[in-house]
Structures are given as structure tokens and as C-alpha cells.
C-alpha positions in Angstrom: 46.4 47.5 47.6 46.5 43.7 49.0 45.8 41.5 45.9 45.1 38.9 48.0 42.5 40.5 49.4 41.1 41.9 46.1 41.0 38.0 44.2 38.9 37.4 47.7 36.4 40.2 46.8 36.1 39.0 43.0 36.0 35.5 43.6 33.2 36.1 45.9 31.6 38.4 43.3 32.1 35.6 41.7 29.8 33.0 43.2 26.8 35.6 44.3 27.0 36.0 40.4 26.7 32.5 39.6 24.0 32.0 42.6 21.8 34.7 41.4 22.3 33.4 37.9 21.0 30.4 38.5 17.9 31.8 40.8 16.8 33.4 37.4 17.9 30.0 35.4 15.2 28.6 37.6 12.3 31.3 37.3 12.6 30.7 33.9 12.8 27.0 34.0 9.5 27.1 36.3 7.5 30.0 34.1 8.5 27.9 31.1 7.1 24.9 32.6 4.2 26.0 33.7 3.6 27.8 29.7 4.5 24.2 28.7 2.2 23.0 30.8 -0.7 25.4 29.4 0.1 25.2 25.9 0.1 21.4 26.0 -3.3 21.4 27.6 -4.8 23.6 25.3 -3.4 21.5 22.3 -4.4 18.3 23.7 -7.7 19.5 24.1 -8.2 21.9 21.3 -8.0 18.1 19.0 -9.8 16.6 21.2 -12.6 19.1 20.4 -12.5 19.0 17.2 -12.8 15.7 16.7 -15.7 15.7 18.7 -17.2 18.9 17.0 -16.7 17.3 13.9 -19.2 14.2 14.7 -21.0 17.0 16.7 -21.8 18.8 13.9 -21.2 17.2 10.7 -24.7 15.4 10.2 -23.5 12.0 8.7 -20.7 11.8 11.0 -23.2 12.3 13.8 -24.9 9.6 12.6 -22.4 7.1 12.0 -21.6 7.8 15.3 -24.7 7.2 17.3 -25.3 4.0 15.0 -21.8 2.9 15.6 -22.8 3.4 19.4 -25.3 1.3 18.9 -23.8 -1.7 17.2 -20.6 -1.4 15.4 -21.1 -5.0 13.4 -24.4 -3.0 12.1 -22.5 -0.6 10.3 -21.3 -0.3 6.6 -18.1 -1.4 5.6 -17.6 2.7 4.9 -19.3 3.6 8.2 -17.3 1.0 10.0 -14.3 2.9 8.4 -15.5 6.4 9.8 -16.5 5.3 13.0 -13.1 3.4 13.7 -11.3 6.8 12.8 -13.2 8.7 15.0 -12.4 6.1 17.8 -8.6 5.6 16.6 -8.5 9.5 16.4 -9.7 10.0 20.2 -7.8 7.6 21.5 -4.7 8.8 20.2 -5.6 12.0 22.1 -6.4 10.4 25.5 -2.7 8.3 24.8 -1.2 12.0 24.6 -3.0 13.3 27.5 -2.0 10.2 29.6 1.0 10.6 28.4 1.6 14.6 29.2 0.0 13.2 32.6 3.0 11.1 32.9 5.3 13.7 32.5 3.8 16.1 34.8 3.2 18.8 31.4 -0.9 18.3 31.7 -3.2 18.4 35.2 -5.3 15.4 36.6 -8.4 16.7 35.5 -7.6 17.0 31.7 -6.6 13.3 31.8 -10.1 12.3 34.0 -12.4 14.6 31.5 -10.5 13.1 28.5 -10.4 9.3 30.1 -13.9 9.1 31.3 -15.7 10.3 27.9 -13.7 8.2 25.9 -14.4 5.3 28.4 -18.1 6.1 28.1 -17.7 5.5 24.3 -16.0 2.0 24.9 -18.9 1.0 27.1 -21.7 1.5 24.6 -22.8 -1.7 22.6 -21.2 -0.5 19.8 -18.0 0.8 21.7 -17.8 -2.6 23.2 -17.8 -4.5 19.8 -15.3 -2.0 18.2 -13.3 -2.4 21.9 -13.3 -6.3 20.4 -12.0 -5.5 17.0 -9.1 -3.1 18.0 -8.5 -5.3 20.2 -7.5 -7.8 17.7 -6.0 -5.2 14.7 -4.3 -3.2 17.3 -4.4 0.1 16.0 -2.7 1.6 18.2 0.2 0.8 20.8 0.1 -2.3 22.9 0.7 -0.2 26.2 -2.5 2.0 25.4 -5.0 -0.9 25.0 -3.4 -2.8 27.6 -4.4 0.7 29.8 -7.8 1.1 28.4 -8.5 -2.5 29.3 -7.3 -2.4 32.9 -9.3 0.7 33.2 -12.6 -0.4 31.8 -11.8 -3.4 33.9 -11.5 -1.2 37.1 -14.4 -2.1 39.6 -14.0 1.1 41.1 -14.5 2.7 37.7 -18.0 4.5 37.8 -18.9 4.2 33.8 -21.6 5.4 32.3 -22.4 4.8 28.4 -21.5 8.2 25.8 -25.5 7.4 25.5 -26.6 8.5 29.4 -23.9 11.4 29.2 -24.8 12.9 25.8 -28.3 11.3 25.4 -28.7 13.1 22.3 -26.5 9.8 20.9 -29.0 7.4 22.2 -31.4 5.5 19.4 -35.1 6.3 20.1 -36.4 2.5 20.6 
């Protein structure tokens, strides 16, 4: 038997073991991804839901948030409270979402849905005069509200008040 020609054989074995090794190392990469992908969408928008079914459906949260719409100075101290965590709470969940955006884990679409209602909260009255405040406590990072503002600044942005999407926030005048 020529060993030679044997170590040829294995070594060649070899490789088209490696190769197809890493074929399957790469299915698995791209199937994980692509559950990543899903499970981070469904996170990211499973709290996002929530917080808005909880001022959906919670009667005095509703409330403080359609007066907060209205005018944020006209709150309470305690309703100015809640309707600053509702706000700090959803803009967490876009920063996530532009964030997963970022990093390719979440679609284009997740980040519009989740930008454009949350923009249409900012430009209420009230979102406005909260906009101010946060502006000025910075409750969050410096790199989101820098974003928010260059986006409500956009000319090409299209917003709409929270009010003329959900007009069920709206105050009857």
C-alpha cells in the first residue's frame, strides 16, 4: 500500500470535512440569526404593547395620558410623574428598536411603526412641552434625544399628532 498516497486520501478527507463543517456552522449561524431576529422583534414589541395597553386600558392612566397630550404643564405633580413614565418607558423601547435596527436583529418596519407613534406623541401640545422638559433632565441617553430631535426636525418627516391617529386621545373642545 503507498502511504503516500493514503495521507493524500485522508488529508483530503480532511478538508471536505472541515468544508462541509463549516457549510452547517453557517446554516446554523443564519437559522440562528434569523430566530434572533424574530425573538427580538417580538420582545421589543410585546413591551411596547404593554405599555401602551396599559394607558389603553387602565382608566386613570388613559386619562393622564390624553390630558398630558393636551398640556403637560396642566398636569399634577403625580400625573406629571405618570405621564413622564409612560413617555420615558416608550422611548426606551423605540432606543432598543433603533438600536436592534442598527444591528441588523429587527426589520425596517418595526423601527418606522415604533418611530412614527412615538413621534406622534412628541408632537402633541403636551408631547411638545414634555419634549422641553426631557430635554433639559435628560432622562435618557444623550444620543437618543439627540435622534429624536433630528427626527422631529426632519422636513421630510410626515407627523401627525397621537390625537389625529388615535382620536380617541383627543379632548372634546
Amino acid at each position: 500500500m503507498n502511504w503516500d498516497a493514503a495521507g493524500a486520501i485522508a488529508e483530503i478527507a480532511a478538508v471536505l470535512g472541515v468544508v462541509a463543517s463549516l457549510v452547517f456552522v453557517g446554516i446554523q449561524i443564519r437559522q440562528n440569526t434569523v430566530q434572533l431576529r424574530q425573538d427580538n422583534l417580538r420582545e421589543t414589541v410585546r413591551g411596547t404593547l404593554d405599555t401602551n395597553w396599559y394607558f389603553h386600558r387602565d382608566d386613570a392612566a388613559f386619562e393622564v395620558f390624553r390630558q398630558g397630550c393636551n398640556s403637560f404643564e396642566e398636569l399634577s405633580r403625580k400625573d406629571k410623574a405618570h405621564f413622564h413614565s409612560i413617555l420615558v418607558d416608550l422611548s426606551f423601547y423605540w432606543e432598543l428598536t433603533r438600536g436592534l435596527h442598527q444591528a441588523e436583529l429587527i426589520d425596517s418596519a418595526a423601527l418606522e411603526i415604533n418611530e412614527r407613534f412615538f413621534l406622534a406623541i412628541l408632537y402633541t401640545p403636551g408631547g411638545k412641552q414634555w419634549w422641553d422638559f426631557a430635554r433639559q433632565t435628560r432622562p435618557m441617553p444623550d444620543a437618543s434625544i439627540d435622534n429624536l430631535q433630528a427626527l422631529l426636525d426632519a422636513p421630510e418627516k410626515d407627523l401627525r399628532p397621537i390625537t389625529e391617529l388615535q382620536p380617541w386621545f383627543a379632548i372634546d373642545s
